[in-house]
N, CA, C and O atoms as a Maestro MAE file, in Angstrom:
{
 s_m_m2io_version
 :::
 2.0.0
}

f_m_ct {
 s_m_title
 :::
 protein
 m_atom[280] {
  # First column is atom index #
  i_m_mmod_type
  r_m_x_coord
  r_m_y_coord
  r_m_z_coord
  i_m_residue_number
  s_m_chain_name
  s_m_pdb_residue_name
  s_m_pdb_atom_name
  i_m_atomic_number
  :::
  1 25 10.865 9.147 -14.973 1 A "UNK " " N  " 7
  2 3 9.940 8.037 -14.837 1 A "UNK " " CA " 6
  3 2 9.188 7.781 -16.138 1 A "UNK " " C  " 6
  4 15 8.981 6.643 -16.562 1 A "UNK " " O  " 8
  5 25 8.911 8.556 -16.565 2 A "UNK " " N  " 7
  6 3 8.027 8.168 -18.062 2 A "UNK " " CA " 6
  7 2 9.042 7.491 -19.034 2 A "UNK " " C  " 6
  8 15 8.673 6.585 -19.780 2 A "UNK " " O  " 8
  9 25 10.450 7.990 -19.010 3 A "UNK " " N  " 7
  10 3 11.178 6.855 -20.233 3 A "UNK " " CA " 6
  11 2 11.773 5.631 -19.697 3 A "UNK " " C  " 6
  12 15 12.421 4.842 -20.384 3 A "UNK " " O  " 8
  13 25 11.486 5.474 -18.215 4 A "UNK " " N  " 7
  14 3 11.629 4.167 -17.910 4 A "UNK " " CA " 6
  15 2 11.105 3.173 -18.390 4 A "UNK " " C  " 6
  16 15 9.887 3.000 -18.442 4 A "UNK " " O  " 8
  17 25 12.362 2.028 -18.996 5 A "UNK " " N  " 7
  18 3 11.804 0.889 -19.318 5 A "UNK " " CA " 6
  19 2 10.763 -0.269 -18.605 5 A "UNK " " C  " 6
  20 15 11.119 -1.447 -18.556 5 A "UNK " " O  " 8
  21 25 9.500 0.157 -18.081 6 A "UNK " " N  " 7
  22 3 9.049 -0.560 -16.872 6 A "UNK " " CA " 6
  23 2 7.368 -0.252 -17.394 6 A "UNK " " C  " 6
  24 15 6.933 0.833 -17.779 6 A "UNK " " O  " 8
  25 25 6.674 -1.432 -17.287 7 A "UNK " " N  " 7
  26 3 5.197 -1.594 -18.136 7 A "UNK " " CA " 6
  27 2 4.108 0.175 -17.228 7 A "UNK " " C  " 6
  28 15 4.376 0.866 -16.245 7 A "UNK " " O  " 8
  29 25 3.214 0.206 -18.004 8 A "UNK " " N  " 7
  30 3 2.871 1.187 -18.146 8 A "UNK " " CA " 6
  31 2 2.016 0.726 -16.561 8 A "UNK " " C  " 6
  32 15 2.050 1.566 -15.662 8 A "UNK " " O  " 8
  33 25 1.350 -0.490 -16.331 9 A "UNK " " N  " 7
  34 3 0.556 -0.792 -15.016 9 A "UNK " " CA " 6
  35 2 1.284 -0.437 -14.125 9 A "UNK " " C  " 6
  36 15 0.508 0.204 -13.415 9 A "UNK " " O  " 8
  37 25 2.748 -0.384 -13.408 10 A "UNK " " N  " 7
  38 3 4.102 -0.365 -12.937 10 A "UNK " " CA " 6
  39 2 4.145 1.116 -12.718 10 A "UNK " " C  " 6
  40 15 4.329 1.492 -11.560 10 A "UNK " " O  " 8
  41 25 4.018 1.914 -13.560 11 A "UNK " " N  " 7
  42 3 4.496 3.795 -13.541 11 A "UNK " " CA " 6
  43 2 3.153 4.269 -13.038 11 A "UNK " " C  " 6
  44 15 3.047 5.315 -12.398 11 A "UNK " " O  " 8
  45 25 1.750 3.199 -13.441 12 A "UNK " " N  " 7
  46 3 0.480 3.812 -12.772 12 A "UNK " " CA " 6
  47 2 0.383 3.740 -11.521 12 A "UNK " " C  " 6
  48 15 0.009 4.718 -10.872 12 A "UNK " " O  " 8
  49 25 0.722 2.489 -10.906 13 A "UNK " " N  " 7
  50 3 0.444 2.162 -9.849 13 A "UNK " " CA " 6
  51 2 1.636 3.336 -9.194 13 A "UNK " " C  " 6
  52 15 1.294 4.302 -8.512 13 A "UNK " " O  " 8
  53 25 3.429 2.938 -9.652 14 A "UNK " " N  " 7
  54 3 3.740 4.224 -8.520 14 A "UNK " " CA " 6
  55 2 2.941 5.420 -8.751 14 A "UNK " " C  " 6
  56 15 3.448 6.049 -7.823 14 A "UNK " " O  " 8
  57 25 2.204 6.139 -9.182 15 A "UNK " " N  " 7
  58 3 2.321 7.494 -9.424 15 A "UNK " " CA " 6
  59 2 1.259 7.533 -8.534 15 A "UNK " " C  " 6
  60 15 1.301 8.458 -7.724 15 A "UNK " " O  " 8
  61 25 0.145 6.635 -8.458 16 A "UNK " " N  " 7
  62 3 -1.231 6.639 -7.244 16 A "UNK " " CA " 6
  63 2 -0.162 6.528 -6.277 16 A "UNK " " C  " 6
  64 15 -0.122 7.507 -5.531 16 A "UNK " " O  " 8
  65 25 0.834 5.532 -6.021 17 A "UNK " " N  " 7
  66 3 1.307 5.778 -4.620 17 A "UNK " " CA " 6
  67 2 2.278 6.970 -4.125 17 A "UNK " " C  " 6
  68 15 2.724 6.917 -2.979 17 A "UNK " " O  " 8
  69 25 2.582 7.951 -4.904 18 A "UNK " " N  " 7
  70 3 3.536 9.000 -5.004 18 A "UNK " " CA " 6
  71 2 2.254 9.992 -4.672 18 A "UNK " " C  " 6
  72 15 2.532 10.696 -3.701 18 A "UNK " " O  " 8
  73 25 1.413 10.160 -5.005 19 A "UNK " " N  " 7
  74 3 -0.117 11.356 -5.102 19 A "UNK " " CA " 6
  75 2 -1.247 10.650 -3.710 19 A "UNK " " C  " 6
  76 15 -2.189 11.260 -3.204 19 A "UNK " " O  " 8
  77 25 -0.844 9.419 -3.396 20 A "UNK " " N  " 7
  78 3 -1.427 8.928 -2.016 20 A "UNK " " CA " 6
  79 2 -2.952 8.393 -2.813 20 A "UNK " " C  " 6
  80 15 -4.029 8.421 -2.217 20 A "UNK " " O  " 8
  81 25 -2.871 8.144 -3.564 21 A "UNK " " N  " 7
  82 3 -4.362 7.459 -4.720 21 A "UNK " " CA " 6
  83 2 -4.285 6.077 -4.042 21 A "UNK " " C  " 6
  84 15 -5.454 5.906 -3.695 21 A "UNK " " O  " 8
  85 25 -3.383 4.668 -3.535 22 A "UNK " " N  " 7
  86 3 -3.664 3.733 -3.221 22 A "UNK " " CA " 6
  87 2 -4.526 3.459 -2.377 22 A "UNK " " C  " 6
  88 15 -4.203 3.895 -1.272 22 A "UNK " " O  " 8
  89 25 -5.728 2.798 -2.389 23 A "UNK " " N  " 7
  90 3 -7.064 2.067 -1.275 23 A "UNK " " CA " 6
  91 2 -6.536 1.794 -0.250 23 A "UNK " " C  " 6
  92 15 -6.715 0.577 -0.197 23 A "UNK " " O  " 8
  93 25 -5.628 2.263 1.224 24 A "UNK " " N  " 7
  94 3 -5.365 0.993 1.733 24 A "UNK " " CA " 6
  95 2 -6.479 1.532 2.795 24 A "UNK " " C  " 6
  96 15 -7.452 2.192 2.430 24 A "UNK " " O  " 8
  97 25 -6.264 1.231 3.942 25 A "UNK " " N  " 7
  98 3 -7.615 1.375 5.118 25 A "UNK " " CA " 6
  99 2 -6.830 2.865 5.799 25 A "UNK " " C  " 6
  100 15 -7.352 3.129 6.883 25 A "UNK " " O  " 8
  101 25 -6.080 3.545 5.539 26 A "UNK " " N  " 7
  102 3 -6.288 4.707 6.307 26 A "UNK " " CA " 6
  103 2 -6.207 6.111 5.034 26 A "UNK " " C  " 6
  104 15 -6.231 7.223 5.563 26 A "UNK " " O  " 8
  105 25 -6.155 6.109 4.125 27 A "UNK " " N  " 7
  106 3 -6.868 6.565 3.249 27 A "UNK " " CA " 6
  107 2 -8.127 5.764 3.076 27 A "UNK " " C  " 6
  108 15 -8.984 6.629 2.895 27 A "UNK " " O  " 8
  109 25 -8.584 4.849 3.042 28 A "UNK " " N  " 7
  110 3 -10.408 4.900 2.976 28 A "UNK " " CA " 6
  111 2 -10.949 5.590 4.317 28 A "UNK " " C  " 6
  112 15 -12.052 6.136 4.345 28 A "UNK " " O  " 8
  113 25 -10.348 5.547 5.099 29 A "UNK " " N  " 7
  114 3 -10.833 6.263 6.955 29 A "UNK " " CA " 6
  115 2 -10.686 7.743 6.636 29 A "UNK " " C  " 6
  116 15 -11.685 8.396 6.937 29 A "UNK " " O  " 8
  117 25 -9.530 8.534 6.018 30 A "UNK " " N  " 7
  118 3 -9.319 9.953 5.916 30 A "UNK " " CA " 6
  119 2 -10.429 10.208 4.811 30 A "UNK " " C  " 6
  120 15 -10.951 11.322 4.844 30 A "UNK " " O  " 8
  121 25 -10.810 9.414 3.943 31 A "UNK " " N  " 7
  122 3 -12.252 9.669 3.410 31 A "UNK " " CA " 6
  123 2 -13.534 9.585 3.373 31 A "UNK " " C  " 6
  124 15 -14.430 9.661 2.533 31 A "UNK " " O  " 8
  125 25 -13.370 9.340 4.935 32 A "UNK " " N  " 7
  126 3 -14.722 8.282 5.415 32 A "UNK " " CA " 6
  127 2 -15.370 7.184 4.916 32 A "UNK " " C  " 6
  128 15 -16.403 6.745 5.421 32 A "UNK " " O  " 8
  129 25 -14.962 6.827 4.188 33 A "UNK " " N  " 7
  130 3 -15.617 5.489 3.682 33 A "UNK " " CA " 6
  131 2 -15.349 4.089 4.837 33 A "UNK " " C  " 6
  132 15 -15.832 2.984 4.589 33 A "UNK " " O  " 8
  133 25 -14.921 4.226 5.480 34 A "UNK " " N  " 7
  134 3 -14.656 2.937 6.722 34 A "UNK " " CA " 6
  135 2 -14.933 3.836 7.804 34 A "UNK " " C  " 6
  136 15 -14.996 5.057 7.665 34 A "UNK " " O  " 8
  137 25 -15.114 3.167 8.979 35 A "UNK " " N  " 7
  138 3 -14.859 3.609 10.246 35 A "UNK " " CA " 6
  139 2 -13.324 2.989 10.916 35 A "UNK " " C  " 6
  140 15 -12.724 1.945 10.661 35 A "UNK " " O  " 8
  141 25 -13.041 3.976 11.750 36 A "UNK " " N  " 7
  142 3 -11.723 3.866 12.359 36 A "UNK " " CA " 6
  143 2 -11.566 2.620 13.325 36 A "UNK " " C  " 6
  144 15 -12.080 1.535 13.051 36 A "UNK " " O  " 8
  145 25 -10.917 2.814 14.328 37 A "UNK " " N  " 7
  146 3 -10.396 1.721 15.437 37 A "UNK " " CA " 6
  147 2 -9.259 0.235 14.941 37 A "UNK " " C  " 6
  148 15 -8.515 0.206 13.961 37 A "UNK " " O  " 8
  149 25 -9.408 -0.572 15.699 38 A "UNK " " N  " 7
  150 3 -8.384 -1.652 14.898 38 A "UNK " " CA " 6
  151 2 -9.150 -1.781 13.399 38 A "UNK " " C  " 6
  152 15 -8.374 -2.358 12.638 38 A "UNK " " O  " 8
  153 25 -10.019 -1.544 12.935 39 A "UNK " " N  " 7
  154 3 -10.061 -1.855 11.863 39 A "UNK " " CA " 6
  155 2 -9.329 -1.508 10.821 39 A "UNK " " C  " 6
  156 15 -9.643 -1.851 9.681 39 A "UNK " " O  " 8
  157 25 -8.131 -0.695 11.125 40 A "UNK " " N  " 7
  158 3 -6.957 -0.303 9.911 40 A "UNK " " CA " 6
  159 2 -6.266 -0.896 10.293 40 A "UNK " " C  " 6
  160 15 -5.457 -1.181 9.411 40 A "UNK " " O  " 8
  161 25 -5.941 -1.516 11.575 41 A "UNK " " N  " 7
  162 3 -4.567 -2.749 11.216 41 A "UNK " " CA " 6
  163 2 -4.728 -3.310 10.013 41 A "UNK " " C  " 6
  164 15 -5.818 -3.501 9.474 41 A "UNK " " O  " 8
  165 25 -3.486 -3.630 9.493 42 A "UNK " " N  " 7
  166 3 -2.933 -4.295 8.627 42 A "UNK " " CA " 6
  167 2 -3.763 -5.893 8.627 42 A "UNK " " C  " 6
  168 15 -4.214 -6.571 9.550 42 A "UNK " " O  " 8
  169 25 -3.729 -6.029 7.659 43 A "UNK " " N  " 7
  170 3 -4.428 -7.192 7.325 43 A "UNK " " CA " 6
  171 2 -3.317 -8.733 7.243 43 A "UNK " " C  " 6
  172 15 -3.605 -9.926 7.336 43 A "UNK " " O  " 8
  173 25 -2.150 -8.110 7.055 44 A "UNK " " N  " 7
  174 3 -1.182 -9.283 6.927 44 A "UNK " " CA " 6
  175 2 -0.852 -9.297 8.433 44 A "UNK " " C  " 6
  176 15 -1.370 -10.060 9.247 44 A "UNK " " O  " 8
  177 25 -0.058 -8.494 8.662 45 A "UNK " " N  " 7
  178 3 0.605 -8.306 10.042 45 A "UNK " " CA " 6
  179 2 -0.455 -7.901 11.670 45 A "UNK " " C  " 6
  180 15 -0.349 -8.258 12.843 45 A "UNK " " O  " 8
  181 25 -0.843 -7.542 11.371 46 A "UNK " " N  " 7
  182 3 -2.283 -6.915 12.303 46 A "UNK " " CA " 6
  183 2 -1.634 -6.412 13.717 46 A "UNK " " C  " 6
  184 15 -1.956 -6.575 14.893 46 A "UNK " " O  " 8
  185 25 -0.471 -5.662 12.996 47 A "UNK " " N  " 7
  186 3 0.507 -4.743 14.015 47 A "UNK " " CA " 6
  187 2 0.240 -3.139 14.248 47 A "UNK " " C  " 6
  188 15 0.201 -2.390 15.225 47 A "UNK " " O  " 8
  189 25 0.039 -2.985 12.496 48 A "UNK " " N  " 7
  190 3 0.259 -1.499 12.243 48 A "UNK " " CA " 6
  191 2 -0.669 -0.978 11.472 48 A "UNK " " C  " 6
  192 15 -1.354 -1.863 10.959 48 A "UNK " " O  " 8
  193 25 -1.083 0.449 11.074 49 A "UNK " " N  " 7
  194 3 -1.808 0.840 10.789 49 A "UNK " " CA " 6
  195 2 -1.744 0.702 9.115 49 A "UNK " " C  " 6
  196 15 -0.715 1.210 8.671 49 A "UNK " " O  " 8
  197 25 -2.604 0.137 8.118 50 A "UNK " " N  " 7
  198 3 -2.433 -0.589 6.553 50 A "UNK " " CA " 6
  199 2 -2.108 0.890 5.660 50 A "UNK " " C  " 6
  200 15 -2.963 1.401 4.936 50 A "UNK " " O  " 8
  201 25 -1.197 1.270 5.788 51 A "UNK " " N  " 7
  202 3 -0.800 2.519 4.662 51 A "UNK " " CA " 6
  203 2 0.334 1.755 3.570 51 A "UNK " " C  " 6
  204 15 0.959 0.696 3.514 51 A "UNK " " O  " 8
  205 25 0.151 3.135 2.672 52 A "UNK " " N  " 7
  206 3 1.240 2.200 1.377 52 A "UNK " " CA " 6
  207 2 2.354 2.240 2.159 52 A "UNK " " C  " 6
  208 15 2.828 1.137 2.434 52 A "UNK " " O  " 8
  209 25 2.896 3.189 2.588 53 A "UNK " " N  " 7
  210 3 4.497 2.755 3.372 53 A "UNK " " CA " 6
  211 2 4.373 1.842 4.050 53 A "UNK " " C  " 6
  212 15 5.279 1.068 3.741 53 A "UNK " " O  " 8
  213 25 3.734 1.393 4.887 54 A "UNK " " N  " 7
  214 3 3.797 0.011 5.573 54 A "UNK " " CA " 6
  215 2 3.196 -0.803 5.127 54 A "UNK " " C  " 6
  216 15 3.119 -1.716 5.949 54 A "UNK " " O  " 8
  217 25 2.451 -1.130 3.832 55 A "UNK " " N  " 7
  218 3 2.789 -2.605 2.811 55 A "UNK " " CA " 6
  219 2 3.852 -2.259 1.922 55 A "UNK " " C  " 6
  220 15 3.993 -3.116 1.050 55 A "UNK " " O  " 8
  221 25 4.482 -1.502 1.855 56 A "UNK " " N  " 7
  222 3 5.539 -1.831 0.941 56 A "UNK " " CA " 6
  223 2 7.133 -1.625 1.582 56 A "UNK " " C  " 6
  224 15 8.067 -1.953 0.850 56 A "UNK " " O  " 8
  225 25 7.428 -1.081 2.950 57 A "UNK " " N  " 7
  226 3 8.579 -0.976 3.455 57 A "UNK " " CA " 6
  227 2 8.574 -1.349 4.833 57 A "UNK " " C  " 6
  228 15 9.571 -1.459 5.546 57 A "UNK " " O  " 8
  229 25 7.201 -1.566 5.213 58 A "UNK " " N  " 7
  230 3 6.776 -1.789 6.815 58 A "UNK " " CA " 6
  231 2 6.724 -3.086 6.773 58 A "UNK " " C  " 6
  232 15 7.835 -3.499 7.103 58 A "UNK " " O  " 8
  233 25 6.039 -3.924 6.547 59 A "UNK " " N  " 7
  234 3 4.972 -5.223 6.844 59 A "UNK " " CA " 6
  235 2 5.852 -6.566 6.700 59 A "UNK " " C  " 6
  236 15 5.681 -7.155 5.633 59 A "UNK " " O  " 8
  237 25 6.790 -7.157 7.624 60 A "UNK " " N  " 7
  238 3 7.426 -7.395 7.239 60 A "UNK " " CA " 6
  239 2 6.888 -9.198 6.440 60 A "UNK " " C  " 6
  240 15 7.719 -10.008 6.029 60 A "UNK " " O  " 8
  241 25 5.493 -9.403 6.414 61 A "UNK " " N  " 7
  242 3 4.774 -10.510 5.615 61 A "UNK " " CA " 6
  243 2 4.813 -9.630 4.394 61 A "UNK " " C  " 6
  244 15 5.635 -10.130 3.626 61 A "UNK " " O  " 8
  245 25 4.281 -8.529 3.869 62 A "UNK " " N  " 7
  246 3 4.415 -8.494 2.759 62 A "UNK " " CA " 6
  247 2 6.006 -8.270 2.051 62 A "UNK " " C  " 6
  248 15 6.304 -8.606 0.905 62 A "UNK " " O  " 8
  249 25 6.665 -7.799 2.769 63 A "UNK " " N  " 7
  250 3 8.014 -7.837 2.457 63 A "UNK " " CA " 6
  251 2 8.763 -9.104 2.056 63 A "UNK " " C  " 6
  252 15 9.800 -9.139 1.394 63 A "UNK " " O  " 8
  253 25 8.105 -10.113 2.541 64 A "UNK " " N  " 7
  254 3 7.993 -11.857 2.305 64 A "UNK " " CA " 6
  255 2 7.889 -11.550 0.928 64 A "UNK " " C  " 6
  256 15 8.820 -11.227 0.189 64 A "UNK " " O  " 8
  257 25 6.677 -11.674 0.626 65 A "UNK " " N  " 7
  258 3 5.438 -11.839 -0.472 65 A "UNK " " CA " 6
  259 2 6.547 -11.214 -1.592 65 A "UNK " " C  " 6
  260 15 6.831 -11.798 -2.638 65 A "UNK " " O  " 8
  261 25 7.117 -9.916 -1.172 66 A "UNK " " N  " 7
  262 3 7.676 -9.092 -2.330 66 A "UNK " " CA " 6
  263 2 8.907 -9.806 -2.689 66 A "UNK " " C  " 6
  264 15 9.259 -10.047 -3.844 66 A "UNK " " O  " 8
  265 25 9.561 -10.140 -1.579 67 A "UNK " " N  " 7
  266 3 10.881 -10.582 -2.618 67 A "UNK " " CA " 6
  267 2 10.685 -12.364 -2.742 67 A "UNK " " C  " 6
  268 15 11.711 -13.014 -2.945 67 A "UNK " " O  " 8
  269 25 9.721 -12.896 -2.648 68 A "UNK " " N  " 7
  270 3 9.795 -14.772 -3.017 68 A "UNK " " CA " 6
  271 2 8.841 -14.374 -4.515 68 A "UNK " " C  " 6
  272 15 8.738 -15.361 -5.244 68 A "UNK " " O  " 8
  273 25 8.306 -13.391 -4.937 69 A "UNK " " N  " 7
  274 3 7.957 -13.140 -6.250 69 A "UNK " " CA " 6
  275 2 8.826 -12.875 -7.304 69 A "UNK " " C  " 6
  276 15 9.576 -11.900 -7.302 69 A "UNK " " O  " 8
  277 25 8.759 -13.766 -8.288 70 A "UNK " " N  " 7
  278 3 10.018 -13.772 -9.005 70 A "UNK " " CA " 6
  279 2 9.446 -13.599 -10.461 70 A "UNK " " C  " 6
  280 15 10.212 -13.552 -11.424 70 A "UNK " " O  " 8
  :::
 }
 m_bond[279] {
  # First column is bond index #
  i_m_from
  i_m_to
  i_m_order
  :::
  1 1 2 1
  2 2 3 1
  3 3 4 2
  4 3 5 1
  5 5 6 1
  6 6 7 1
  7 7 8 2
  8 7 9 1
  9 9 10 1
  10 10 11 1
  11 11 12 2
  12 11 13 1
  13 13 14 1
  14 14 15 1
  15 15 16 2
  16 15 17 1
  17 17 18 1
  18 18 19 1
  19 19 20 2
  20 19 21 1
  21 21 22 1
  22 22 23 1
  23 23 24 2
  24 23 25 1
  25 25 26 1
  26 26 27 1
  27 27 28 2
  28 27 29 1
  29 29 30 1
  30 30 31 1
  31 31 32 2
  32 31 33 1
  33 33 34 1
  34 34 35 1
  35 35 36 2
  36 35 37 1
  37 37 38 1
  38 38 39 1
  39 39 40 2
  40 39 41 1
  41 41 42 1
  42 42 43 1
  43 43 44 2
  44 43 45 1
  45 45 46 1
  46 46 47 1
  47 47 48 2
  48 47 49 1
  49 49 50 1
  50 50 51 1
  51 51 52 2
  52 51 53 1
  53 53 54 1
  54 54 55 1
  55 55 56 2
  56 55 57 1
  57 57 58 1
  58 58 59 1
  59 59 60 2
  60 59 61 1
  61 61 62 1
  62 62 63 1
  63 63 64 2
  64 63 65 1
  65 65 66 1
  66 66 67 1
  67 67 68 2
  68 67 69 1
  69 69 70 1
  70 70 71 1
  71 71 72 2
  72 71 73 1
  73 73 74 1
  74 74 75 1
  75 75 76 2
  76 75 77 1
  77 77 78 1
  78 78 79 1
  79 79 80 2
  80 79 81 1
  81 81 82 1
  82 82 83 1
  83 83 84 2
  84 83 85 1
  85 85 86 1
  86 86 87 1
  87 87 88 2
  88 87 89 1
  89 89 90 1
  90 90 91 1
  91 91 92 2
  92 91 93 1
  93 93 94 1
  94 94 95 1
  95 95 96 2
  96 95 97 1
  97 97 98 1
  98 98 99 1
  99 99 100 2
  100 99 101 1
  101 101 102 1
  102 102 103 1
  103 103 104 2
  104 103 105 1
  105 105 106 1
  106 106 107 1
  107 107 108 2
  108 107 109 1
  109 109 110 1
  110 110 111 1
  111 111 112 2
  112 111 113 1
  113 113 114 1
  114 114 115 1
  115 115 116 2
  116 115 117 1
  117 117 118 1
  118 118 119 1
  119 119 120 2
  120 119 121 1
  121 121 122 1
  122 122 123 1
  123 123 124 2
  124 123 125 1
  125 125 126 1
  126 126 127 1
  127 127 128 2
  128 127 129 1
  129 129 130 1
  130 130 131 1
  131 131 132 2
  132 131 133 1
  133 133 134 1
  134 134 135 1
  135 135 136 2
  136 135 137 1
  137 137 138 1
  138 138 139 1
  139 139 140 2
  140 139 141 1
  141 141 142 1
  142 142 143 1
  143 143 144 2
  144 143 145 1
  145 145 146 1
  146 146 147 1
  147 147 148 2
  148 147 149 1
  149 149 150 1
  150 150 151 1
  151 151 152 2
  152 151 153 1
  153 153 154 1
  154 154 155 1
  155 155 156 2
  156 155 157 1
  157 157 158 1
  158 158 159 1
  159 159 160 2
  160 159 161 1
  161 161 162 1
  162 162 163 1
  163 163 164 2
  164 163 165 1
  165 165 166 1
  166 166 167 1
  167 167 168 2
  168 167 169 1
  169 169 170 1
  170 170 171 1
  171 171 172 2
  172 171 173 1
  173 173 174 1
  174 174 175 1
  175 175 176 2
  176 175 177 1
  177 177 178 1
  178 178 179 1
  179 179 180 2
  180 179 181 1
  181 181 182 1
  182 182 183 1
  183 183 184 2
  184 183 185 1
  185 185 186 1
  186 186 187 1
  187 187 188 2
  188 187 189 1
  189 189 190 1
  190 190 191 1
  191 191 192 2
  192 191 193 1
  193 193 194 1
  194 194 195 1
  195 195 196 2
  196 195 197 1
  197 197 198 1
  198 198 199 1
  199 199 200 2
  200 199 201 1
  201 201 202 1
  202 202 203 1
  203 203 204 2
  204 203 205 1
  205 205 206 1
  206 206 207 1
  207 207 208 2
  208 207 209 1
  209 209 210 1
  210 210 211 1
  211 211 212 2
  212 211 213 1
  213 213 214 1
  214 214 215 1
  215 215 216 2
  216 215 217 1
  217 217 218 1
  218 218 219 1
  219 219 220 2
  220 219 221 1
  221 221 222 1
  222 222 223 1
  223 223 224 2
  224 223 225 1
  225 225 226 1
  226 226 227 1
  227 227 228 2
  228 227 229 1
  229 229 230 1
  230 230 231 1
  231 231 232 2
  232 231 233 1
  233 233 234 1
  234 234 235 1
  235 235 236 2
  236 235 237 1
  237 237 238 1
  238 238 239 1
  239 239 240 2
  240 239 241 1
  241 241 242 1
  242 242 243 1
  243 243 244 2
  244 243 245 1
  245 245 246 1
  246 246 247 1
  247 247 248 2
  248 247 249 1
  249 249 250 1
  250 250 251 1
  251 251 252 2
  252 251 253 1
  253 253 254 1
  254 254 255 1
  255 255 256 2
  256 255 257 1
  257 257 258 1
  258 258 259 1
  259 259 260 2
  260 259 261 1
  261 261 262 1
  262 262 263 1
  263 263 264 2
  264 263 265 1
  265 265 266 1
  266 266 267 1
  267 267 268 2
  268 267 269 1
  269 269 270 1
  270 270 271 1
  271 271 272 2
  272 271 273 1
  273 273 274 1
  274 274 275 1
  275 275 276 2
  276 275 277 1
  277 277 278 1
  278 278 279 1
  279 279 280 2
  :::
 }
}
Protein backbone atom coordinates (compact mmCIF):
# COMPACT_ATOMS: atom_id res chain seq x y z
CA UNK A 1 0.00 0.00 0.00
CA UNK A 2 2.53 2.72 0.52
CA UNK A 3 4.06 2.30 -3.20
CA UNK A 4 0.75 2.44 -4.55
CA UNK A 5 0.22 4.83 -7.16
CA UNK A 6 -2.95 6.40 -5.40
CA UNK A 7 -2.93 10.21 -3.66
CA UNK A 8 -1.75 10.23 -0.23
CA UNK A 9 -5.71 11.50 1.09
CA UNK A 10 -6.78 7.87 -0.59
CA UNK A 11 -4.03 5.53 1.59
CA UNK A 12 -5.18 7.92 4.71
CA UNK A 13 -8.51 7.53 4.53
CA UNK A 14 -8.11 3.49 3.86
CA UNK A 15 -5.80 3.03 6.69
CA UNK A 16 -8.54 4.95 9.33
CA UNK A 17 -10.87 2.49 7.72
CA UNK A 18 -8.56 -0.68 8.05
CA UNK A 19 -7.70 0.53 12.14
CA UNK A 20 -11.74 1.38 12.43
CA UNK A 21 -10.63 5.47 12.82
CA UNK A 22 -13.76 6.40 10.40
CA UNK A 23 -16.71 8.78 12.34
CA UNK A 24 -19.59 6.84 11.32
CA UNK A 25 -22.51 6.61 14.15
CA UNK A 26 -21.58 3.27 15.66
CA UNK A 27 -18.11 4.02 16.36
CA UNK A 28 -19.21 7.51 17.77
CA UNK A 29 -21.88 5.20 20.09
CA UNK A 30 -18.87 2.56 21.04
CA UNK A 31 -17.29 5.88 22.24
CA UNK A 32 -20.02 7.43 23.71
CA UNK A 33 -20.16 10.42 22.08
CA UNK A 34 -23.94 9.81 20.66
CA UNK A 35 -26.56 7.94 22.25
CA UNK A 36 -27.80 4.68 20.77
CA UNK A 37 -31.35 3.57 19.35
CA UNK A 38 -32.42 4.34 15.62
CA UNK A 39 -30.19 7.00 15.81
CA UNK A 40 -27.34 4.90 14.00
CA UNK A 41 -29.42 4.04 11.12
CA UNK A 42 -27.86 4.99 8.22
CA UNK A 43 -28.49 8.25 7.08
CA UNK A 44 -28.84 7.39 3.31
CA UNK A 45 -30.71 4.18 3.55
CA UNK A 46 -32.24 4.33 7.15
CA UNK A 47 -32.18 0.41 7.03
CA UNK A 48 -29.01 -0.44 8.75
CA UNK A 49 -26.81 0.32 11.29
CA UNK A 50 -24.09 3.51 9.60
CA UNK A 51 -20.65 1.50 9.86
CA UNK A 52 -17.80 1.80 7.24
CA UNK A 53 -18.77 -1.67 5.83
CA UNK A 54 -22.16 -0.65 5.23
CA UNK A 55 -21.35 2.79 3.50
CA UNK A 56 -19.02 1.33 1.47
CA UNK A 57 -20.29 -2.39 0.56
CA UNK A 58 -23.77 -2.24 2.31
CA UNK A 59 -25.84 0.92 1.44
CA UNK A 60 -27.00 0.29 -1.58
CA UNK A 61 -27.63 4.61 -2.12
CA UNK A 62 -24.21 5.03 -1.41
CA UNK A 63 -23.15 2.33 -3.67
CA UNK A 64 -25.15 4.69 -6.24
CA UNK A 65 -23.13 7.71 -5.20
CA UNK A 66 -19.84 5.48 -5.61
CA UNK A 67 -19.97 4.26 -8.93
CA UNK A 68 -21.99 7.55 -10.93
CA UNK A 69 -18.65 9.37 -9.51
CA UNK A 70 -16.41 9.59 -12.19
Amino acid sequence: LRKAPVPSKVKAFVWKMVLGRIPTKDNLYKRKIIQGGNLLNCVFCNAHVESAAHLMFGCKFAMEIWCNTQ
